[in-house]
C-alpha positions, -999 to +999 in steps of 0.1 A: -185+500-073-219+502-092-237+536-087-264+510-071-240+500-043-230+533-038-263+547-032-269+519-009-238+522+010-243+561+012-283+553+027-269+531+050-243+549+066-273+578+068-297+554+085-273+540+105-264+574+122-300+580+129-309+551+147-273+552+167-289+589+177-322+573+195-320+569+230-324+534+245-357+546+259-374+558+228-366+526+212-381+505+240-412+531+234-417+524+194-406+489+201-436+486+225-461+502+205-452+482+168-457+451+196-495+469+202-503+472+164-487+442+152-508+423+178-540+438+162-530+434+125-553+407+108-522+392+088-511+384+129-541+371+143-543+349+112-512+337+109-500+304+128-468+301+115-447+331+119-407+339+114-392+365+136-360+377+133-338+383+167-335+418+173-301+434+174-291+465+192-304+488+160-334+474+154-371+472+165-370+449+198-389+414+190-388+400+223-424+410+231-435+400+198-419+367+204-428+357+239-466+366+224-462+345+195-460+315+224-486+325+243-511+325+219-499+287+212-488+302+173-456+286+160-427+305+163-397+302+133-360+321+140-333+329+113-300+305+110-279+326+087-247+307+074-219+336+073-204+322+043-235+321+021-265+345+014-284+307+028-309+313+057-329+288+069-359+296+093-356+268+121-386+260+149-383+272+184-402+249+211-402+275+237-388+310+248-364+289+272-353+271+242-345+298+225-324+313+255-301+282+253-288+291+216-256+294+209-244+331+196-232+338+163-202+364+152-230+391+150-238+385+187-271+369+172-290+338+190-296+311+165-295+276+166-261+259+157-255+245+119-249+210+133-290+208+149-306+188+123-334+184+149-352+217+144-380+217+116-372+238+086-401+257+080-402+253+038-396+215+046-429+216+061-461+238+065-439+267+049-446+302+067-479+324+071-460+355+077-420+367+080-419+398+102-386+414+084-359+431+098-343+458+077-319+490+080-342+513+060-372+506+045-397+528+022-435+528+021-433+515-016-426+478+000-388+490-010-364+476+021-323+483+029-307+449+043-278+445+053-259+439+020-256+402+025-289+390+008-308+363+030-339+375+028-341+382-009-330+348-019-351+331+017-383+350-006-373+335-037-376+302-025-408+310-003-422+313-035-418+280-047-433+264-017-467+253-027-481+269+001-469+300-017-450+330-006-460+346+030-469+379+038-440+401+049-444+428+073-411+450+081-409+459+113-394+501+117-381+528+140-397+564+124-359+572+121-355+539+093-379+551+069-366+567+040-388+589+010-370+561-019-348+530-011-326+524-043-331+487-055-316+464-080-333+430-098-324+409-070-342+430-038-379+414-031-403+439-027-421+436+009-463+435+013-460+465+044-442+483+070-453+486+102-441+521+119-450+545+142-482+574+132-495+553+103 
């Protein structure tokens, strides 16, 4: 194993254990208040077409974000990951009931199935204003721990060939995910800003 890897194994495992060590209520708490700033941010109010990833059980909780992202008649894009592939695709949700009806992936992950053709692909289209991005770790360099697998490092690279050009990424972070240096290799796509708690 490269000395890369290692270093981002060993930073996982690390954050891992410190967001497994927040209780369910101080999640909900920084959850709520990222929700507050985000709603404020100018790259937010601006944006009309906006990606948001479907929070699992260690990460910020989007559902707020989301139902918001409706109400303010925005248009809301969610992640189809294809386990086989780094290849994400960020499909259209019509409505928050829509999105309850999705089927669940391997990762316990709502998304819609790989045979719905009937969803608009966001870089088919209008492309994307912003990508809130989800992330184990993240620095405040832009630097920002995945999962291993890639999506959003090669989703980026083609954002940037849309001719609407790349959007603004905003990672969204418990206090416990930030870290003083993420280690990063050729391939990892640096992110505009992280949005955390006591910035």
């Amino acid at each position: 194993m490269s000395a890369l890897r290692a270093a981002k194994t060993a930073l996982r495992t690390e954050v891992k254990r410190r967001v497994a060590a927040l209780e369910p209520e101080e999640k909900r708490r920084q959850s709520q208040l990222l929700a507050q700033k985000l709603f404020k941010h100018p790259k937010y109010v601006s944006s009309q077409r906006i990606a948001v990833f479907l929070s699992m059980e260690d990460e910020v909780c989007t559902q707020e974000i989301i139902e918001d992202v409706f109400r303010c008649g925005k248009s809301c894009f969610i992640p189809r990951y294809e386990s086989s592939s780094s290849h994400m695709d960020m499909l259209k949700m019509d409505s928050l009931q829509d999105m309850d009806t999705l089927p669940r992936t391997s990762w316990n992950i709502r998304q819609p199935a790989g045979e719905d053709e009937s969803r608009e692909e966001a870089l088919s289209a209008g492309g994307l204003d912003l990508i809130l991005m989800p992330g184990l770790g993240f620095d405040l360099c832009g630097r920002r721990l995945g999962r291993g697998k890639g999506f959003y490092d090669s989703y980026l690279e083609r954002c940037s060939r849309h001719p609407k050009g790349r959007p603004y990424t905003l990672g969204l972070a418990f206090r416990e995910q930030l870290c003083s240096q993420i280690p990063v290799g050729d391939h990892d796509v640096l992110i505009d800003e992280v949005l955390y708690e006591d910035q």
